[in-house]
N, C-alpha and C positions, 0 to 999 in steps of 0.2 A: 634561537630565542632563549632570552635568562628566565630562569625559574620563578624571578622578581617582576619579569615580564608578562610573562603567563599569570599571576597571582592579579597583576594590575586589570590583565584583561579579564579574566572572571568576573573582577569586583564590580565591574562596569553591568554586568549581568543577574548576579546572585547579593552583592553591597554586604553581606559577612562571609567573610573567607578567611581562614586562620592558615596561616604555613608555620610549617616546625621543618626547621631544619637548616640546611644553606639554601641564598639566595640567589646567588651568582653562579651558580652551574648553567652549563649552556647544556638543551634541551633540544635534540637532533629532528626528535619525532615520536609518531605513538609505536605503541606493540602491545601486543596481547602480553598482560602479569605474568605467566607461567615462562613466555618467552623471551620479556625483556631483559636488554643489556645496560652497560653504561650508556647516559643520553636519551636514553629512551623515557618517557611518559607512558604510564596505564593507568589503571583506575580499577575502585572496585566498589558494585554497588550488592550485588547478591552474595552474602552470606555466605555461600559455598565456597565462596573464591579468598574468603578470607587467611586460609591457609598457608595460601601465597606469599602473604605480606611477609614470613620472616625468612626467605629464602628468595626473593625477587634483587635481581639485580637493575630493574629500572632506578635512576636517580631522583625520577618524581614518581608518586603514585599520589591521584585524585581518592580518597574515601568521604563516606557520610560524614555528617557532626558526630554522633554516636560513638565512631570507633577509636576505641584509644591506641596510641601511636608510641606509647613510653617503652613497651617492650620488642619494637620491632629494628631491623638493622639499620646501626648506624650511618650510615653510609648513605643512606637514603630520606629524603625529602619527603613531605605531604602535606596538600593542600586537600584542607578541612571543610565540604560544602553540605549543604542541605540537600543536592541532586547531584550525587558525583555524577550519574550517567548522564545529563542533560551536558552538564559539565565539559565529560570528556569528548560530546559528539560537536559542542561547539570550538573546540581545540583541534579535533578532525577536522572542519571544516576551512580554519585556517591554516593546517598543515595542508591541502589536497590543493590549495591556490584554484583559479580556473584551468574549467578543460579547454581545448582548443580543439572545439566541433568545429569549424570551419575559417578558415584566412579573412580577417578582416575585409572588408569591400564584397562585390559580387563577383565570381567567378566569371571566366570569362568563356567556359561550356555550360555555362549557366541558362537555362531556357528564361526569358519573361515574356509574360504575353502582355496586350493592350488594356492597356488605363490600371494599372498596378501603381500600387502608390505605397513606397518602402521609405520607415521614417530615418531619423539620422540612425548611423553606428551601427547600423544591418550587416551583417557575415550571410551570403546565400552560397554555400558551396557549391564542388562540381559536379557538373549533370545534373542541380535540380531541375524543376520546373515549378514556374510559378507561372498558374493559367490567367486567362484574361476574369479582369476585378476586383482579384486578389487584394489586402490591404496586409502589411506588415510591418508593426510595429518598434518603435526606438529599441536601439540595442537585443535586437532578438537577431537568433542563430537558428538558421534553418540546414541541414545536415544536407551532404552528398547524396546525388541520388534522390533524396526526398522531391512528393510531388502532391504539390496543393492543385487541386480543379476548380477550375473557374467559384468566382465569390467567395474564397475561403478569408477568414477575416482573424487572424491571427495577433495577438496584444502585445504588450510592450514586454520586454525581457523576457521573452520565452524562449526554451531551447526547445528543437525541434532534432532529432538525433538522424545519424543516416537511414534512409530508405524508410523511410515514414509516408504513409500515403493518406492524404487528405478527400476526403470526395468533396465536392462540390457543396457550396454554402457552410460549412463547418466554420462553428464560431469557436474561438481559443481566446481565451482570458491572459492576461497578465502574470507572469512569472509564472507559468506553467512549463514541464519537464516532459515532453513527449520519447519515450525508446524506442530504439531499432525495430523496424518488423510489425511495428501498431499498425491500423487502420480504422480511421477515423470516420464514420459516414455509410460504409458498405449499405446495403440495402438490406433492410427489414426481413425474416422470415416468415413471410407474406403469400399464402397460396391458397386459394378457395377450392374446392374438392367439388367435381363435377359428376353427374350422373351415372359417364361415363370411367370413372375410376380414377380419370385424369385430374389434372390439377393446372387450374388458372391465374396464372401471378397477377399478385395484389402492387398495384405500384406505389413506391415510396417517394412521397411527395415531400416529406417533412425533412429536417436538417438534425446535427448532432451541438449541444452547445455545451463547452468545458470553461468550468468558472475557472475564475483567478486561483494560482496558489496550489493546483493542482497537478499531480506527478503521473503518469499512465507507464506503466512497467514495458519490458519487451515482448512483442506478440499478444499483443493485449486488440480487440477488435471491441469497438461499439457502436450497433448498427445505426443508422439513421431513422426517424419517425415515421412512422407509415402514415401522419398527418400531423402540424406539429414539429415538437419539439424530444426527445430525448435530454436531456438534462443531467449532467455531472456537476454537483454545488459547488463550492468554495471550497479548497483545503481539501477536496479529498483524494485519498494514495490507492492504487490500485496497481497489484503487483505484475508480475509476468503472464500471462498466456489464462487472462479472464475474460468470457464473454458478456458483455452487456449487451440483450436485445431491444430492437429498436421500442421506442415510445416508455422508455424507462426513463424515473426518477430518482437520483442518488443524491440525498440528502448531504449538505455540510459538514466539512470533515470526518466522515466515513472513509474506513478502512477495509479494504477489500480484496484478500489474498489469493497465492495464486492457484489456477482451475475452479476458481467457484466459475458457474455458470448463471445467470437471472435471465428467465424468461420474460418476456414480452409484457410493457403495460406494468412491471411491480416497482412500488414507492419504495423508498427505504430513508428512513429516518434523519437525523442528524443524530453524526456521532455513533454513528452502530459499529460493530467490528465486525468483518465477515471472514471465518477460516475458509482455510483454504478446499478446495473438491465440495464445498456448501455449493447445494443444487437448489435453486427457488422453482416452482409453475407460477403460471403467467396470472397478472390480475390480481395480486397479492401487495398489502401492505404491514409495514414493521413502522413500532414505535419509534422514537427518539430512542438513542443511548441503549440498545439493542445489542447483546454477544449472540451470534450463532457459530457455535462450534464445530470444526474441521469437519466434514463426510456430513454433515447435517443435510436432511433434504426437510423440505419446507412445503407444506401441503396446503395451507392454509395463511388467513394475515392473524396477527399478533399486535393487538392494542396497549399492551400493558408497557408502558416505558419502562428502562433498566434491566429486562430481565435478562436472564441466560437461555437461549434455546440447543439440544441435543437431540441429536440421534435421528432414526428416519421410521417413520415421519417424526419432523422435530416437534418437542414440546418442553414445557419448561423444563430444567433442568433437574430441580428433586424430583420431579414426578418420572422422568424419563431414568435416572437412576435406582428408585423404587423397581420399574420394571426389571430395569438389570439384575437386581437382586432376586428377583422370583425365575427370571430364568434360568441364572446361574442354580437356583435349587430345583429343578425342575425332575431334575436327575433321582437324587431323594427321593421327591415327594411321590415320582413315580414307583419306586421301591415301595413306598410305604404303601402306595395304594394298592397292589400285589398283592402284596403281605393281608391288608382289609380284608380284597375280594376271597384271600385263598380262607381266611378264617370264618367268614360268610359264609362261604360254600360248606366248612365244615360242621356248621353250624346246623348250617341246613339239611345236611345228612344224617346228624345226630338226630 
């Protein structure tokens, strides 16, 4: 790809784009600044990285509008954006072409069961299974091994990765990204606690439904509704090995990193970010556009949209860092209160 090429496809995107430099270099692929060769493409949007720019041997490097380019080496090209990182991950995506989860058509150790209705341009790789009711939708890719249970209803351009297992009635949206090793639908954490010390399983009657646009990481489990619905919005990403418990709502384009855990029955906003090892209790809701920060546990809901929550139990974030600051002096303050009681006591002996 020419340098003039790449500049054209941006514009399609971002509509001002400045290049300095040559146009006609051909353009191999990306690499990390520090690492790049001739041919190579990077980009730099943090500040830190700036120092790169007069020793990188990539022949294009993506920066902000901001950064001036008159003292850096000749030799090298730049294209001028307002979001170089959006920038570069759109250049990713046309450098990484399609994956090939599974051989066009249906395999032919491919299980299907009765009254399945798979639309045009379906890939079902080998050994899945798809159970009886199933519906799967144009141009979606269901991976090796993968196995939907009866009524699972999966939408159009979805990839569905190896060994992915579906439970029964799981609704899947449109352009959704399921990984290796998820489970979709498992059963609810559901046990009534008896007289006798034992425990009575609560049966989960209810299904899991994953809006359009949504990407579920590797080893990622979210249970099914113990009546109802469980609910994953629109756009939202949810990384490697997080638990969503059943009768959970996940708000539109929320983020949700990996090990958090959410207990049973909690809302969560549109647009929230949740770090990663964030532990929720059950019954809890969070506003719109919500940060809860990495190891955060969350005791309580939180109404105020935008804020930052910290720490466990989580609470806003300047109030939770006040704290910090008094324990960290805690040390001190205990010193000094020694020092009080011993001048007291002297006091008192006098």
């Amino acid at each position: 790809m020419l340098i003039s090429e790449i500049r054209d496809y941006l514009e399609r995107f971002f509509g001002n784009v400045e290049l300095y430099g040559a146009s006609g270099v051909v353009i191999t692929g990306p690499a990390k600044i520090e690492e790049a060769s001739e041919g190579h493409v990077s980009f730099v949007s943090n500040e830190k990285y700036l120092r790169y720019l007069e020793a990188t041997k990539a022949s294009l490097v993506i920066v902000g509008s901001s950064v001036g380019i008159g003292e850096y080496r000749t030799g090298t090209s730049f294209i001028r954006v307002s979001d170089p990182y959006t920038a570069f991950m759109l250049l990713l995506q046309k450098f990484a072409g399609p994956r090939v989860i599974a051989e066009p058509g249906i395999a032919p150790t491919a299980v299907i069961g009765k009254g399945v209705r798979i639309g045009r341009g379906v890939s079902i790789g080998e050994y899945a299974v798809i159970g009886d009711g199933c519906s799967v939708g144009d141009h979606s890719v269901i991976g090796s091994h993968s196995v939907l249970l009866r009524d699972v209803c999966v939408g159009s351009d979805t990839t569905v990765f190896p060994r992915v297992t579906c439970y029964e009635g799981t609704i899947i949206g449109s352009r959704v990204t399921i990984h290796s090793g998820s489970v979709l639908g498992s059963d609810g954490f559901g046990f009534a606690p008896q007289e006798d010390g034992s425990y009575l399983k609560i049966p989960q009657l209810g299904v899991v439904e994953i809006g359009d646009d949504c990407e579920i990481g590797a080893n990622t489990t979210i249970d099914r509704a113990t009546m109802g619905r469980t609910v994953i919005g629109k756009g939202v990403k949810i990384d490697n090995l997080v638990q969503i418990a059943h009768n959970c709502r996940i708000g539109d384009h929320t983020v949700i990193a990996a090990q958090a855990g959410i207990s049973g029955s909690v809302t969560v906003g549109r647009y929230c970010m949740i770090g990663g090892q964030a532990g929720f209790a059950g019954h809890l809701e969070l506003a719109d556009r919500i940060q809860v920060a990495a190891k955060s546990g969350l005791s309580k809901s939180f109404s105020d949209a935008g804020i930052t929550l910290r720490g466990t139990p989580a609470q806003p974030m300047r109030d939770q860092l006040k704290q910090e600051a008094l324990v960290r002096g805690l040390g001190s303050m205990k010193e000094r209160l020694e020092m009080l009681e011993a001048e007291l006591r002297r006091i008192r002996q006098g």
